[in-house]
C-alpha positions in Angstrom: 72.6 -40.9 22.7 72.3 -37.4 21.2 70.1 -39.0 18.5 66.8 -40.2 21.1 66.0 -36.7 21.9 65.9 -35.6 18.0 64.3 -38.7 16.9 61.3 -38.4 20.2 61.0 -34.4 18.9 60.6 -35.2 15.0 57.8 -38.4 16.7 56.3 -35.7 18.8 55.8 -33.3 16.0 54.7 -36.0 13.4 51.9 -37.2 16.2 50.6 -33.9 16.4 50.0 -33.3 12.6 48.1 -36.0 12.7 46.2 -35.3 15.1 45.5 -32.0 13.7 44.6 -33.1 10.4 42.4 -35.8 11.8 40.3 -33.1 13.7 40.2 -30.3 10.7 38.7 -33.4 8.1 36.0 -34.7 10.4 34.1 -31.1 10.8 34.2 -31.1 6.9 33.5 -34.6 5.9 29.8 -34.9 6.8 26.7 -32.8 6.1 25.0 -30.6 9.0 21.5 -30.8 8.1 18.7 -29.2 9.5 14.7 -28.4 8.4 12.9 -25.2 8.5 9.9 -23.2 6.8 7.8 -26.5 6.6 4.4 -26.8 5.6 1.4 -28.2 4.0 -1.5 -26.1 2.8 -4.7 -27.6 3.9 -5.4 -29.8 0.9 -8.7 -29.2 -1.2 -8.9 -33.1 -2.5 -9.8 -35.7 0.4 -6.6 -37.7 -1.2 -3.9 -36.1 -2.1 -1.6 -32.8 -0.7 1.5 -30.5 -1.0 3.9 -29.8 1.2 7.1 -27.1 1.1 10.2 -27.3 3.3 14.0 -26.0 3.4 16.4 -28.3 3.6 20.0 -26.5 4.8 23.3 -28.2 5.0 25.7 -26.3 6.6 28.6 -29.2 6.7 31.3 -29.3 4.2 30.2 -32.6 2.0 27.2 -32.6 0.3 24.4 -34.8 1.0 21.5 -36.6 -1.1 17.2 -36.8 -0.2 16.7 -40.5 -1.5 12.5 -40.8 0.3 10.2 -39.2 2.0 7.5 -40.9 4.4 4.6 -39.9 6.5 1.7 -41.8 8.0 -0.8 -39.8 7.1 -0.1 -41.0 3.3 0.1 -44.2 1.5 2.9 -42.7 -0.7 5.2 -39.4 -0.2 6.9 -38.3 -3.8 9.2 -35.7 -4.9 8.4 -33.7 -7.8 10.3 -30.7 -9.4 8.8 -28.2 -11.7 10.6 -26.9 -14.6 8.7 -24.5 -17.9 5.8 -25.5 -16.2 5.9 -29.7 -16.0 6.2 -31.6 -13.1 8.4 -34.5 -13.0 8.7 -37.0 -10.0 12.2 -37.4 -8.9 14.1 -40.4 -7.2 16.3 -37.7 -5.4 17.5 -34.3 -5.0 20.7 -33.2 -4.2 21.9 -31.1 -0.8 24.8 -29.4 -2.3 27.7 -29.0 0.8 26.8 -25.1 2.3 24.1 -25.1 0.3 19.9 -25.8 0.7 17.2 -28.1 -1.1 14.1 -25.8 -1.4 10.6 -27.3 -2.0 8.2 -24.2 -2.3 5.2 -23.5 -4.4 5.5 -23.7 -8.5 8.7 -25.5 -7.9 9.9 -28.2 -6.4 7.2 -29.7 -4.1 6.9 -32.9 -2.4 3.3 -34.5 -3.0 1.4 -36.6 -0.1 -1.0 -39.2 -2.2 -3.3 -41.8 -1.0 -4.0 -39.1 2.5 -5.3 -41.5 5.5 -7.3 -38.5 6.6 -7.7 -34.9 5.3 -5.3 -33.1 7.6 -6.9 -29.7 8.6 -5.2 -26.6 9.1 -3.7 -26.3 12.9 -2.7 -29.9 13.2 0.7 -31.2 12.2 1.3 -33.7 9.8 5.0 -36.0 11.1 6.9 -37.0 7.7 10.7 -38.6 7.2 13.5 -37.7 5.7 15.6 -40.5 4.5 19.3 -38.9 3.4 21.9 -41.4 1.1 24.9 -40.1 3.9 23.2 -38.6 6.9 20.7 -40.2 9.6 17.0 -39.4 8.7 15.6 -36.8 10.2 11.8 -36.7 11.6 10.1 -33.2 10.4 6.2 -32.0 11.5 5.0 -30.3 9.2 2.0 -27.5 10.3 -0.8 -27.3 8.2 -2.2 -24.2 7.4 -4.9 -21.9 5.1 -5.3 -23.5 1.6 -4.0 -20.1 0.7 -1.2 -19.4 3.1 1.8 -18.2 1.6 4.9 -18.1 3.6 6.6 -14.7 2.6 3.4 -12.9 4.1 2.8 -15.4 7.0 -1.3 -15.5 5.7 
């Protein structure tokens, strides 16, 4: 009889650990990501346009971009620029605590086919289509043809 109390302790004990354990991996195991600093400069060709964003992923497991669609293109494609030559890319990476920028002279994402020239003050919607995560529905402002986010004009 003096055994059942030891035995329901070392139970008790075992339970919480893994209950514990359970809760400390599930924060860690999935990305947290979230959009900011998006935009499209007003596009100078009736067909085609750029547009920047920041991709940040503040969860412990690192994440993959795999598409990107809008409806105010036929096609949305993801270049990077490196030495100067653009290259489309399938995906980019999201490393875990880390961000995916897309800016100017770098990585960019390119709007082809344009349904309409979007004009600066509107918003064009685009998707994000992740290999882990949900996708997650972005509106991109357009602004100047010249606008250049570290000055805000």
């Amino acid at each position: 009889m003096s055994r059942r109390p030891a035995v329901l302790a070392a139970t008790a004990a075992l339970t919480g650990a893994l209950a514990l354990t359970g809760c400390s991996g599930s924060g860690a195991s999935k990305a947290e990501l979230s959009v900011s600093g998006s935009y499209m400069p007003q596009p100078v060709s009736a067909d085609m346009a750029a547009g920047f964003l920041t991709i940040t992923n503040k969860g412990g497991t690192k994440d993959e971009l795999t598409s990107v669609s809008s409806n105010a293109a036929g096609q949305v494609t993801m270049h990077s620029t490196v030495g100067g030559e653009m290259r489309e890319q399938s995906s980019f990476a999201i490393p875990a605590h880390g961000r995916l920028v897309f800016r100017s002279g770098a990585n960019h994402l390119m709007f082809e086919q344009l349904r309409h020239r979007p004009r600066q003050g509107q918003t064009v919607e685009l998707k994000l289509t992740f290999a882990k995560s949900g996708p997650l529905t972005v509106e991109m402002p357009v602004k100047s043809a010249t606008y250049h986010p570290m000055t805000g004009h």
